[in-house]
BADREN-391783 format. One record per residue: x, y negated, z of N, C-alpha, C in turn. Coordinates in steps of 0.1 Angstrom, whole numbers, padded with zeros to 4 digits, always signed. Example, Ala and Ser with C-alpha at 12.3 -4.5 7.8 and 13.67 -1.06 7.14 Angstrom:
+0132+0057+0078+0123+0045+0078+0132+0033+0078 +0128+0022+0071+0137+0011+0071+0129+0000+0079 
//
This chain:
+0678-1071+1185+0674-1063+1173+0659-1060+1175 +0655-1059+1164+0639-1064+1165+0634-1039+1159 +0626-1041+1164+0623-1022+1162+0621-1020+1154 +0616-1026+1141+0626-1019+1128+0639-1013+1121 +0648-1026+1132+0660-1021+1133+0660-1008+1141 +0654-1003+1156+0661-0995+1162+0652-0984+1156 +0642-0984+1146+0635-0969+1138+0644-0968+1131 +0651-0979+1123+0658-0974+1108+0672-0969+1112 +0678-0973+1126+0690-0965+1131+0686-0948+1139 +0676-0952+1142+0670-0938+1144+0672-0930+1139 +0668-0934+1127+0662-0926+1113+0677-0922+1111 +0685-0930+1109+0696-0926+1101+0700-0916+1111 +0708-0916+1124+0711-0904+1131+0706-0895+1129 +0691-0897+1127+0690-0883+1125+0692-0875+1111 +0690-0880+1101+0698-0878+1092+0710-0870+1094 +0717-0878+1094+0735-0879+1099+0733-0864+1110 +0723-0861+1119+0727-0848+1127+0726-0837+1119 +0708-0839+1112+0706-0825+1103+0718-0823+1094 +0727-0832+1085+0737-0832+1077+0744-0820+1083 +0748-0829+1096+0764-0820+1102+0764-0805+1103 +0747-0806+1106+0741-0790+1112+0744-0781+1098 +0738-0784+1085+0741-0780+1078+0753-0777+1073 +0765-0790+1071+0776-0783+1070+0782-0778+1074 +0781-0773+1085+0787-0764+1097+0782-0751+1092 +0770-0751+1092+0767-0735+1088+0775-0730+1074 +0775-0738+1063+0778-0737+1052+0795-0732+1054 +0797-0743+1066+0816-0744+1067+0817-0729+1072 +0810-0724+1079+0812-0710+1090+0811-0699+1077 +0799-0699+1068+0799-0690+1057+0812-0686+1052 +0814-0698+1044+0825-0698+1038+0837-0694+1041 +0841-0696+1056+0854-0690+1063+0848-0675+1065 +0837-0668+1066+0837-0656+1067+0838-0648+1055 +0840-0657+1044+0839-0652+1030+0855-0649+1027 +0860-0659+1030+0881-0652+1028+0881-0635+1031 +0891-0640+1021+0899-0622+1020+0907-0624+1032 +0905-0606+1036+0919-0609+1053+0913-0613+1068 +0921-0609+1072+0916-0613+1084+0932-0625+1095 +0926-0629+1106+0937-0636+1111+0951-0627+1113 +0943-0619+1114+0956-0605+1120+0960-0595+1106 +0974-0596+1098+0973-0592+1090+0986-0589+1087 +0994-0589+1102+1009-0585+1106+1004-0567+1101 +1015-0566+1092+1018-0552+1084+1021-0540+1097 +1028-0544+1109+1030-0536+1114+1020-0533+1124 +1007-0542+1125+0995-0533+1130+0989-0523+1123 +0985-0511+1132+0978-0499+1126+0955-0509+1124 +0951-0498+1117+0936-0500+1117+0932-0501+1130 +0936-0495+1140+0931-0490+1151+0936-0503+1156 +0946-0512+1162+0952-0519+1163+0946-0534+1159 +0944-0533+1149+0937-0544+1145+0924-0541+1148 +0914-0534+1148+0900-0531+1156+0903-0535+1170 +0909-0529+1177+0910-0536+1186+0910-0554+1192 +0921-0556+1183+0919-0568+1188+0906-0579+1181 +0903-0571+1169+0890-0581+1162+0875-0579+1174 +0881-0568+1181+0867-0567+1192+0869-0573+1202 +0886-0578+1206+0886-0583+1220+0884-0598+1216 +0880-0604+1203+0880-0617+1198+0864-0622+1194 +0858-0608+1195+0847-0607+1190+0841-0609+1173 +0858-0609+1171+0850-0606+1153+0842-0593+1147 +0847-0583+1156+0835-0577+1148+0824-0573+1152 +0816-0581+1159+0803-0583+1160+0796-0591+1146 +0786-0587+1146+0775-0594+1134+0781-0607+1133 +0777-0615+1115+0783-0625+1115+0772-0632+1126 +0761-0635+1121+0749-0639+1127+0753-0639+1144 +0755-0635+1152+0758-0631+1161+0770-0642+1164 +0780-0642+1158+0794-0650+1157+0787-0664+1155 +0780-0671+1146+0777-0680+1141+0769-0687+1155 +0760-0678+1162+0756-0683+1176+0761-0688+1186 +0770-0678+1191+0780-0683+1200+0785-0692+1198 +0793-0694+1180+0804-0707+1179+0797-0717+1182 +0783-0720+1176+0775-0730+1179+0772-0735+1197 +0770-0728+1203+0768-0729+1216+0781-0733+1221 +0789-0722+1219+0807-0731+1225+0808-0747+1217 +0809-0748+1207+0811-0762+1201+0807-0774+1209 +0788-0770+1209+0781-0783+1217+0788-0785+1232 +0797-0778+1238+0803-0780+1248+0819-0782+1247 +0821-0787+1232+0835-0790+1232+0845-0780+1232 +0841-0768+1227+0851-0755+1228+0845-0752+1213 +0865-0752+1212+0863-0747+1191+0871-0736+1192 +0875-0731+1207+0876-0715+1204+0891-0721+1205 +0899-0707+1203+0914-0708+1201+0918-0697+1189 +0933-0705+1189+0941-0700+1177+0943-0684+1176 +0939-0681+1166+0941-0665+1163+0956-0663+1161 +0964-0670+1152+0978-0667+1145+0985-0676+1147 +0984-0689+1138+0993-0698+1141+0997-0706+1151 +0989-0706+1164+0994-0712+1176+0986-0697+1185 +0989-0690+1188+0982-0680+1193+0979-0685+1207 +0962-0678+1208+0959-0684+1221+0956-0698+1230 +0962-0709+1219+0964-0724+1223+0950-0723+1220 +0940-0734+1228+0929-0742+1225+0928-0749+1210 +0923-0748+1206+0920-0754+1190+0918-0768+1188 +0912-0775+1201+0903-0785+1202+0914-0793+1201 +0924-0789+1214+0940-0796+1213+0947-0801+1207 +0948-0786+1196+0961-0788+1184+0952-0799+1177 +0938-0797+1171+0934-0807+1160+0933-0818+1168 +0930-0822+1180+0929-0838+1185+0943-0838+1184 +0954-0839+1187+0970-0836+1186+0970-0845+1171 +0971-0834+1162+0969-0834+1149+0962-0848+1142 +0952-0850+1150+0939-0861+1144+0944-0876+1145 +0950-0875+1159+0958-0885+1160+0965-0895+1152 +0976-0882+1147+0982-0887+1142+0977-0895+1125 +0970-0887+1121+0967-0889+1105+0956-0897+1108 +0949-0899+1122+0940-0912+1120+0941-0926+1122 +0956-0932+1129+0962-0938+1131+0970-0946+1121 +0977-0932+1108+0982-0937+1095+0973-0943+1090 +0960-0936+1087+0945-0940+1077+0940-0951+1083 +0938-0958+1095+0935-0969+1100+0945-0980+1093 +0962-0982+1099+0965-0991+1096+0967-0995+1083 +0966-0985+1074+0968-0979+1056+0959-0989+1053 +0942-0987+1058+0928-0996+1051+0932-1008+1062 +0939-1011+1071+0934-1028+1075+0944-1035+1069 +0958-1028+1068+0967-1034+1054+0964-1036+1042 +0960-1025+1035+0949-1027+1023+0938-1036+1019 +0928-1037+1030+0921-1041+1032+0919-1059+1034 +0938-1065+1041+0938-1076+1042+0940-1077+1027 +0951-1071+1020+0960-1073+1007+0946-1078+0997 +0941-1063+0999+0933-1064+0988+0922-1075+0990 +0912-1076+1000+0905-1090+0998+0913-1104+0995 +0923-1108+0996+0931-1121+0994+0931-1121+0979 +0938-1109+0975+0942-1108+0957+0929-1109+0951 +0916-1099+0955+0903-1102+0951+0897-1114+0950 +0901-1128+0955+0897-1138+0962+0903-1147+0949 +0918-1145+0954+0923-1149+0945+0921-1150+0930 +0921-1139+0926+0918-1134+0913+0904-1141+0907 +0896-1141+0914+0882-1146+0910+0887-1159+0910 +0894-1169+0919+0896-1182+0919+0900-1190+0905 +0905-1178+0899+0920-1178+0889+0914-1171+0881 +0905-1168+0872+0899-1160+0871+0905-1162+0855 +0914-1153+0841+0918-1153+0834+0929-1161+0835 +0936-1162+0845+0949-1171+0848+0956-1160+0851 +0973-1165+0859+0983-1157+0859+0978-1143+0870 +0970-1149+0883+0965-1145+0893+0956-1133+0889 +0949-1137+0881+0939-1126+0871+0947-1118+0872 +0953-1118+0861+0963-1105+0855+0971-1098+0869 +0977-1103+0875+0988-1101+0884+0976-1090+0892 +0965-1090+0898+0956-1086+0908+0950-1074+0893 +0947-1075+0884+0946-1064+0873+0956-1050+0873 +0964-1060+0874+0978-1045+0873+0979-1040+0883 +0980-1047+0892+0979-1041+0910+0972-1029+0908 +0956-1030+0907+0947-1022+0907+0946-1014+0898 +0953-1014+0882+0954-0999+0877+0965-0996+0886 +0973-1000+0888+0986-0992+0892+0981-0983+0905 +0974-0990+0914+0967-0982+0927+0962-0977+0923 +0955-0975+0915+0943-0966+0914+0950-0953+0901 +0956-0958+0892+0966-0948+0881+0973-0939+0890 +0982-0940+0900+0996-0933+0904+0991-0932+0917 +0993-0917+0918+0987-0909+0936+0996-0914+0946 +0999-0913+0958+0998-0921+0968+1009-0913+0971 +1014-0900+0966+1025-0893+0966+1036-0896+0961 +1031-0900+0948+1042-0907+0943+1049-0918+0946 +1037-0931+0950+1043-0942+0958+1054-0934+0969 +1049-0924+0978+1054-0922+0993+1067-0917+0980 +1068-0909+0977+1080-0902+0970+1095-0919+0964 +1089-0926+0960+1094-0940+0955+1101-0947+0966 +1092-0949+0974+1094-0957+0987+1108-0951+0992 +1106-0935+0994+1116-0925+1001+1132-0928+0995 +1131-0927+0984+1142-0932+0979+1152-0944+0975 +1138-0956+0975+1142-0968+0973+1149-0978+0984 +1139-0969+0997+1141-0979+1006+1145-0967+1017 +1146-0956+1020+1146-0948+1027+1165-0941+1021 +1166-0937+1010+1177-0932+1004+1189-0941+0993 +1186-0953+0993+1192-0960+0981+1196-0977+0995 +1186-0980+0996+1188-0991+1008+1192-0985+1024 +1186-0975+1024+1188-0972+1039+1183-0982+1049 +1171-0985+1045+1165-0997+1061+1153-0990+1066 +1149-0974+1058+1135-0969+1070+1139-0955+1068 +1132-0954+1082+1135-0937+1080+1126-0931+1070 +1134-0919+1066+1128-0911+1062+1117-0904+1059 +1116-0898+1074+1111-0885+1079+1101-0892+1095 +1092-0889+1095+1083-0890+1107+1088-0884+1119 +1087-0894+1130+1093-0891+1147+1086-0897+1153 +1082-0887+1166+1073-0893+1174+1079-0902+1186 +1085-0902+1183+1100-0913+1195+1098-0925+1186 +1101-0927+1173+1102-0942+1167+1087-0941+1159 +1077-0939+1159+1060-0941+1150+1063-0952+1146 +1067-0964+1153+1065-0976+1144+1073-0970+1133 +1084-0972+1135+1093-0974+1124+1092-0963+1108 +1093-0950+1118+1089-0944+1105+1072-0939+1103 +1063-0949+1107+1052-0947+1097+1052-0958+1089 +1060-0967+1085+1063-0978+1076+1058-0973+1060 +1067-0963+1057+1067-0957+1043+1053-0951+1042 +1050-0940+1046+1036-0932+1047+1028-0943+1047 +1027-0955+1054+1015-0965+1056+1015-0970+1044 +1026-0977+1038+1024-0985+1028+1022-0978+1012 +1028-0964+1014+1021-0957+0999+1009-0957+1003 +1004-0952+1014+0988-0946+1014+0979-0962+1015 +0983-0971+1016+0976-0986+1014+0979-0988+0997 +0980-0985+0990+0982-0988+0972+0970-0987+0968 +0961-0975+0973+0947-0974+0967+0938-0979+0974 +0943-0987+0986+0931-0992+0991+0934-1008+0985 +0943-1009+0982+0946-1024+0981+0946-1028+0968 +0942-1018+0959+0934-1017+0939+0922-1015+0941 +0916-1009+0951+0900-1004+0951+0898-1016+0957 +0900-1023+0969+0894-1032+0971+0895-1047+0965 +0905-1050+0961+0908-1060+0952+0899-1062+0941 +0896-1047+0936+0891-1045+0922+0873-1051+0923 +0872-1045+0937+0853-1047+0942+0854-1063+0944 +0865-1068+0950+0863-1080+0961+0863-1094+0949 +0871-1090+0934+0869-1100+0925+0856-1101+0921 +0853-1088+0913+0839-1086+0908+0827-1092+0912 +0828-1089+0926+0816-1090+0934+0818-1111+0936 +0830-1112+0934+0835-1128+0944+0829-1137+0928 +0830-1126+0917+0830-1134+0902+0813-1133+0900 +0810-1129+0904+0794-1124+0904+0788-1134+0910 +0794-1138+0924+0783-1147+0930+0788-1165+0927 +0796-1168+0925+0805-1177+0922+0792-1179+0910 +0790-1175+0899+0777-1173+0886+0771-1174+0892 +0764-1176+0902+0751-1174+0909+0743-1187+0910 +0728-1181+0905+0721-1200+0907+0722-1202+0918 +0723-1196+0930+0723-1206+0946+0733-1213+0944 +0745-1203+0944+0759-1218+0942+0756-1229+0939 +0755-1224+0926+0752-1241+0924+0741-1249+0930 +0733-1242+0933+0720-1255+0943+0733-1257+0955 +0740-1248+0956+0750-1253+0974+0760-1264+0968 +0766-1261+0958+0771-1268+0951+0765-1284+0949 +0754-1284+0946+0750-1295+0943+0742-1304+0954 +0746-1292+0970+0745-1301+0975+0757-1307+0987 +0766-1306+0978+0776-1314+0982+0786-1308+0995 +0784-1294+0994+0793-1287+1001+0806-1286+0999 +0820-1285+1006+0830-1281+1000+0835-1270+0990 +0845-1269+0987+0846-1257+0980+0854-1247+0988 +0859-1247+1001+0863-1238+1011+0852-1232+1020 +0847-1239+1023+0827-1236+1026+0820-1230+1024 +0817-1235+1009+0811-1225+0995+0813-1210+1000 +0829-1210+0999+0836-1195+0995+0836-1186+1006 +0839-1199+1022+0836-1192+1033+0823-1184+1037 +0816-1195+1036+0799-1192+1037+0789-1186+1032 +0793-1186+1020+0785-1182+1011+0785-1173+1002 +0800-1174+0994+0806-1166+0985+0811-1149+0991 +0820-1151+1000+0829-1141+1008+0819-1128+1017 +0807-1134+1023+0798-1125+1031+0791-1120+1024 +0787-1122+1007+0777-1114+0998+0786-1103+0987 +0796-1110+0988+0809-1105+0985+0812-1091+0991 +0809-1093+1004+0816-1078+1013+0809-1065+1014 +0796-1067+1011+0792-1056+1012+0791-1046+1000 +0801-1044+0989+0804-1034+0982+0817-1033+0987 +0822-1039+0993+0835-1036+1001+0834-1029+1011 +0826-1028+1019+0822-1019+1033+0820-1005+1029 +0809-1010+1017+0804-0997+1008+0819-0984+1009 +0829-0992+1000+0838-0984+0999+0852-0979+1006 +0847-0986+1020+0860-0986+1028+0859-0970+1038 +0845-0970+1040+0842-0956+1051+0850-0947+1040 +0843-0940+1029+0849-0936+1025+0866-0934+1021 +0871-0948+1016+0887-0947+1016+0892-0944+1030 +0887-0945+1041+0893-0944+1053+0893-0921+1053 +0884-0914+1051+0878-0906+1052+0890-0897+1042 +0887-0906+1030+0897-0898+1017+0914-0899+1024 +0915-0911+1027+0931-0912+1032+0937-0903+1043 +0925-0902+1054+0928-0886+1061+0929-0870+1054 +0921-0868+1047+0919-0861+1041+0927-0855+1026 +0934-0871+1023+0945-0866+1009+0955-0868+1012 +0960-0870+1022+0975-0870+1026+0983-0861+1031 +0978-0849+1024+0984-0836+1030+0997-0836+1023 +1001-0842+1010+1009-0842+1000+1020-0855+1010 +1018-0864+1014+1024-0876+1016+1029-0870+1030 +1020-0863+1041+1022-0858+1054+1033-0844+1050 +1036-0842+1040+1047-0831+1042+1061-0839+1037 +1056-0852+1027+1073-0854+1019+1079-0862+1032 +1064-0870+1044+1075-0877+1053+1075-0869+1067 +1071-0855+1062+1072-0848+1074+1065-0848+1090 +1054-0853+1084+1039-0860+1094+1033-0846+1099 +1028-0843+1115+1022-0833+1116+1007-0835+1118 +1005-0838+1110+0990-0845+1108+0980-0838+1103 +0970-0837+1103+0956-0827+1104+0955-0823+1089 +0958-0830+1083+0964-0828+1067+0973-0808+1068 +0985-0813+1074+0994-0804+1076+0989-0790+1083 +0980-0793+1092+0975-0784+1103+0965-0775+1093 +0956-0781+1091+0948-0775+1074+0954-0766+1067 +0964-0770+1060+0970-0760+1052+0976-0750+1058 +0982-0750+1070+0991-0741+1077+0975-0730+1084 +0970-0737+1089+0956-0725+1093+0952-0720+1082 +0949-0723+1065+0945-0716+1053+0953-0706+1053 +0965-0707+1053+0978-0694+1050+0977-0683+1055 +0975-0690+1073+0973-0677+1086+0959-0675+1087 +0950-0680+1081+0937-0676+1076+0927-0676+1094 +0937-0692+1099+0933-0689+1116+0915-0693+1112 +0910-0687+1114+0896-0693+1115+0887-0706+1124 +0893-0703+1137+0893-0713+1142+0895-0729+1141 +0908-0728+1134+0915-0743+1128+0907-0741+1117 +0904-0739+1107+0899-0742+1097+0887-0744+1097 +0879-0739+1106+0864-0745+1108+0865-0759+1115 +0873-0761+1124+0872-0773+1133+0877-0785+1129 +0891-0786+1118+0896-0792+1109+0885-0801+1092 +0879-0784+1092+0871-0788+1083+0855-0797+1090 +0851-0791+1097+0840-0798+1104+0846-0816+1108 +0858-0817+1113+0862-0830+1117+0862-0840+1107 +0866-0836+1095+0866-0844+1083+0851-0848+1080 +0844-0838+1081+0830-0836+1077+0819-0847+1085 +0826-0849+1096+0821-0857+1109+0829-0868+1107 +0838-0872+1103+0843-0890+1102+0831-0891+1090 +0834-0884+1080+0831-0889+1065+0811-0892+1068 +0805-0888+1079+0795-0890+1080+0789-0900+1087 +0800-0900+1098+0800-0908+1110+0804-0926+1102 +0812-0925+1092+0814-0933+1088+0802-0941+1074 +0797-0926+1068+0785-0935+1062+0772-0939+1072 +0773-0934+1083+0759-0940+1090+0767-0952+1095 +0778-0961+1097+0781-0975+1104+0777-0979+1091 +0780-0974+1077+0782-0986+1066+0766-0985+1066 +0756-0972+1066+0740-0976+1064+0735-0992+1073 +0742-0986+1086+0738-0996+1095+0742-1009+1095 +0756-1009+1090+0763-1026+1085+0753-1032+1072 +0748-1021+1061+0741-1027+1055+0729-1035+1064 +0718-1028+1070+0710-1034+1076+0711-1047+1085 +0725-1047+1089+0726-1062+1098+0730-1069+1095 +0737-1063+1078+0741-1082+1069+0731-1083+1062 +0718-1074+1057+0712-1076+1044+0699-1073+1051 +0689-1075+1057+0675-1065+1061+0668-1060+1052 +0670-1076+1035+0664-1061+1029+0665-1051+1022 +0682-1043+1023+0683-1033+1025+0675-1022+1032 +0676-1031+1049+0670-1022+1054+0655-1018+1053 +0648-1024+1048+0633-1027+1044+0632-1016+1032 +0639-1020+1021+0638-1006+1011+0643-0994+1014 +0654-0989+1025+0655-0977+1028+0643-0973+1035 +0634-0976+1042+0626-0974+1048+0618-0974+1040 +0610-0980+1033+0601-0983+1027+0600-0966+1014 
//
């Protein structure tokens, strides 16, 4: 890599750090803005609950709180559970938790991800033929009907009516029953990318170079390998960071019907108990893929395209 490249990755990190800094502070506001506190058992007195908001150090200055957390974080301490796991390390439950829903959201987009480039491929090949249409409907239907609904379909069709998958999520059988949960939450990745991978595959296919490649006597598997497919992928990358990010993040609905204890689930149950802890660290994690993941696609742009990288700089 030539040092344009290692200024323009520079550049982005640092971006990408000021980002996080910010949303962190914003994330910390906002949890000090909830009504309630973690401790909100009826049968503590005032005195009772002072107590223990002093042995936690909540009621010191927010400003004051906001410091500390910062200092403990950069050392990998997100504090521990106020209510919902009392006392447990935080860091635990959400790595625990992250696991699991990052694992779903991986194999979801490389399923999708195969499905949908093939159909996109296809589709453009066939372009107003049966293939057209067939890759059309796929992708309103992925993109029309939430990923709950699929999981909700699946549960019954193949879970309650056939009886060949489980149900319900177990950490003894993962393969087996993340089957269902994987394949609803791959419907929107496998219409979103389908939908990018024709467009983009019909776009260049039109293109004056083709035809100079074309005319000079290339194949037509060549063409598509070489030429067509790699100019093709980068609104596909574009939109994959993100679907990976959303698929963690919206499966709180799908993580309860198959009974997933997944950071999804962990989320909601800390909003309830209003743990502060979990919901700053939960929320910051999301905050941190969804970032982490636009700085690889900034940087994938610059190593398939430079000049991309030339105009972001520039």
């Amino acid at each position: 890599m030539d040092k344009s490249m290692f200024r323009y990755i520079g550049r982005r990190i640092l971006i990408s750090v000021m980002t996080l800094f910010i949303i962190l502070t914003v994330l910390f506001v906002m949890v000090k803005c909830l009504p309630g506190t973690p401790f909100n058992d009826e049968k503590l007195s005032e005195g009772q609950r002072a107590i223990i908001m002093a042995k936690y150090g909540l009621d010191k200055p927010v400003l004051v709180q906001y410091v500390t957390y910062i200092k403990n974080m950069v050392t990998g301490d997100f504090g521990i559970s106020y209510a919902l796991y009392k006392d447990l390390p935080v860091s635990m439950l959400v790595i625990d938790a992250a696991k699991i829903s990052f694992l779903l959201g991986i194999a979801a987009v490389i399923l999708g991800s195969i499905i949908g480039i093939i159909l996109g491929i296809v589709a453009a090949l066939h372009q107003n033929h049966f293939w057209d249409t067939f890759a059309t409907v796929i992708s309103v239907l992925g993109v029309a009907i939430p990923s709950f609904v699929f999981a909700l379909l699946l549960v019954i069709f193949l879970g309650v009516d056939l009886q060949i998958l489980p149900t319900t999520y177990s950490s003894e059988h993962r393969l087996m029953t993340s089957i269902i949960p994987v394949l609803a939450l791959s419907m929107s990745v496998i219409a979103n990318v389908a939908r990018f991978t024709r467009t983009e595959m019909i776009s260049v296919l039109n293109s004056e170079y083709i035809e100079l490649v074309k005319a000079k006597g290339l194949s037509r598997g060549k063409i598509i390998r070489s030429h067509c497919l790699r100019n093709s992928l980068i609104p596909v990358i574009t939109i994959l960071g993100p679907i990976l990010v959303n698929l963690m993040t919206g499966t709180m609905v799908v993580e309860q019907i198959c009974g997933i204890p997944g950071l999804g689930k962990l989320l909601i149950n800390s909003i309830r108990a209003n743990d502060y802890n979990i919901i700053l660290a939960c929320s910051f994690l999301y905050s941190l893929m969804y970032v982490v993941m636009m700085l690889i696609i900034d940087i994938s742009y610059g190593i398939i395209d430079p000049r991309i990288r030339l105009a972001k700089e520039e």
